[in-house]
C-alpha positions as CSV (number, residue, x, y, z in Angstrom):
1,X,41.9,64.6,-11.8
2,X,38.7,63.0,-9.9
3,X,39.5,59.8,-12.1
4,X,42.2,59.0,-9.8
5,X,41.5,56.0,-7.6
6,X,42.7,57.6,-4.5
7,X,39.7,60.4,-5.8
8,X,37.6,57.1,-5.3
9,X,39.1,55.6,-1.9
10,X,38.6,59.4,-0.3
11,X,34.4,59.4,-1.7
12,X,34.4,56.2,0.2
13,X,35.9,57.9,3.6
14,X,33.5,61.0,2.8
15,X,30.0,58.7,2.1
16,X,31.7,56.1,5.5
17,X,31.8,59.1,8.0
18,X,29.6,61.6,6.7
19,X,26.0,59.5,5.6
20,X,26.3,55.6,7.4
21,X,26.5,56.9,11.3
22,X,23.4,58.5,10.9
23,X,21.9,55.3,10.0
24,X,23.8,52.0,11.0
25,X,23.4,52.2,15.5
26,X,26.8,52.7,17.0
27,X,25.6,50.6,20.0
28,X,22.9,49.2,22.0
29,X,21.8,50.5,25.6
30,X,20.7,47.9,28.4
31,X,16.9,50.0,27.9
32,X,17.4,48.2,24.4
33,X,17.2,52.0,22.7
34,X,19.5,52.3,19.6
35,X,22.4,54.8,19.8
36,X,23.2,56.5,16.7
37,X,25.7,59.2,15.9
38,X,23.2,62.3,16.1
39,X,22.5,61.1,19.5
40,X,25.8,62.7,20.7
41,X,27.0,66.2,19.9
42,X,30.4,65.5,20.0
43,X,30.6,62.2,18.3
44,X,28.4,63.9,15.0
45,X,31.2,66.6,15.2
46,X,34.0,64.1,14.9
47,X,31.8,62.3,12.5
48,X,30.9,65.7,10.1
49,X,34.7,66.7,10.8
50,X,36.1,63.6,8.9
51,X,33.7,63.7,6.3
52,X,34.6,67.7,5.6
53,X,37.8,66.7,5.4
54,X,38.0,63.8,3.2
55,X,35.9,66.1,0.9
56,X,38.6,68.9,1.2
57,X,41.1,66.2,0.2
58,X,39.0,65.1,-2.0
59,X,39.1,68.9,-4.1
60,X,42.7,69.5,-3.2
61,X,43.9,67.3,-6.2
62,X,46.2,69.4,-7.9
63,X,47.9,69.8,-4.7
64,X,49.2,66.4,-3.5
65,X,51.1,67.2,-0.4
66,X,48.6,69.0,1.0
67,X,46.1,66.1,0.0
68,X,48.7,64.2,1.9
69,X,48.5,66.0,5.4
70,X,44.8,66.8,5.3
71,X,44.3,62.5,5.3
72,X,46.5,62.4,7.7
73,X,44.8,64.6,9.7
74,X,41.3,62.4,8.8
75,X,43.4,59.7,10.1
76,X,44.4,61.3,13.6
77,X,40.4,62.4,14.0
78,X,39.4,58.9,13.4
79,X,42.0,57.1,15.8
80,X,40.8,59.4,17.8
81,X,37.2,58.3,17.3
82,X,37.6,55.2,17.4
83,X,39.9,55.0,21.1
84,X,36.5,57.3,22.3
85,X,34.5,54.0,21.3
86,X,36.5,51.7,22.6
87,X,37.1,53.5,26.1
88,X,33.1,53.8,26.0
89,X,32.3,50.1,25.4
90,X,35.8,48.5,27.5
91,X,35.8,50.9,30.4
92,X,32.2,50.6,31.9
93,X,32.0,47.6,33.9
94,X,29.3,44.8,32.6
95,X,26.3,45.9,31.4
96,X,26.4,49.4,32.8
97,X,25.4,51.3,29.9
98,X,26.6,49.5,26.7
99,X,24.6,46.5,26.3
100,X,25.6,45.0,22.3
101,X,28.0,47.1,20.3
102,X,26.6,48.0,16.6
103,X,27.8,48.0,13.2
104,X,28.9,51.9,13.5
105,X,31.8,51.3,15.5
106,X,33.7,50.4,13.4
107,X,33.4,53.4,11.0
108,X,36.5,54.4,11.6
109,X,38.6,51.7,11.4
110,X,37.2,51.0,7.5
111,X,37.6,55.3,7.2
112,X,41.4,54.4,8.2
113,X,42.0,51.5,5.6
114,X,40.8,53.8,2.8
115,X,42.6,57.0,4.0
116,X,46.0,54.9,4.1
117,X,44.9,53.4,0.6
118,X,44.2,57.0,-0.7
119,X,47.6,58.2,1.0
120,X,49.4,55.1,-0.9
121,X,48.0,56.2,-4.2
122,X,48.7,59.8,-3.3
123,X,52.8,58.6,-2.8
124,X,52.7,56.6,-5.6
125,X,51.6,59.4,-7.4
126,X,54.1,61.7,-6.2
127,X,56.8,59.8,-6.5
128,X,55.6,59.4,-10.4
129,X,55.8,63.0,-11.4
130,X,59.2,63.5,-9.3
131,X,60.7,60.4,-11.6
132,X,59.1,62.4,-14.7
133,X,60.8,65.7,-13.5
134,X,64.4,64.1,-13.4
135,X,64.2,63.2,-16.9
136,X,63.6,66.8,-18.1
């Protein structure tokens, strides 16, 4: 059923974490050099790791509960992502290292809007077929 819209919200999430990073600069250093996700092992890990897993939701249709707990798990990652950007632009003091934050950072916090979209659709969803199954 990839005509579902939460089919639609979770492409979003995959197309957000998996293609933009790589382009849009996450921030800017006092040298003036753009920092972009492939800069930084780790955070193209986190990056890859959300977009494998929105994907996995993504093909895990027919089994909604599981669909269910694997964006929650995208959720956690991203949270997780995104407190790892904020530390890295709030904790250095002035201009140490981060000189203008960029577009990318906030990545995950549109990722998290559509996963809890997709998770809403997902429990409407399942609360549809178990009101189905009670009239049988």
């Amino acid at each position: 059923m990839i005509q579902r819209i939460q089919s639609v919200f979770l492409l979003i999430v995959a197309i957000l974490t998996g293609v933009l990073p790589f382009f849009l600069n996450l921030w800017v250093d006092i040298d003036g050099t753009e920092v972009f996700a492939n800069n930084d092992m780790i955070i193209s890990i986190a990056f890859y790791a959300g977009a494998v897993l929105a994907i996995w939701s993504l093909v895990s249709f027919k089994n909604r509960k599981n669909q269910f707990v694997v964006n929650r798990l995208n959720m956690i990652l991203n949270v997780i992502l995104l407190g790892f950007f904020v530390y890295r632009s709030l904790n250095l003091s002035g201009e140490a290292s981060v000189s203008e934050k960029g577009i990318g950072m906030l990545i995950p916090v549109f990722s998290i809007v559509f996963l809890a979209l997709a998770n809403r659709a997902i429990k409407k969803d399942e609360d549809l077929v178990k009101s189905v199954d009670r009239l049988r």
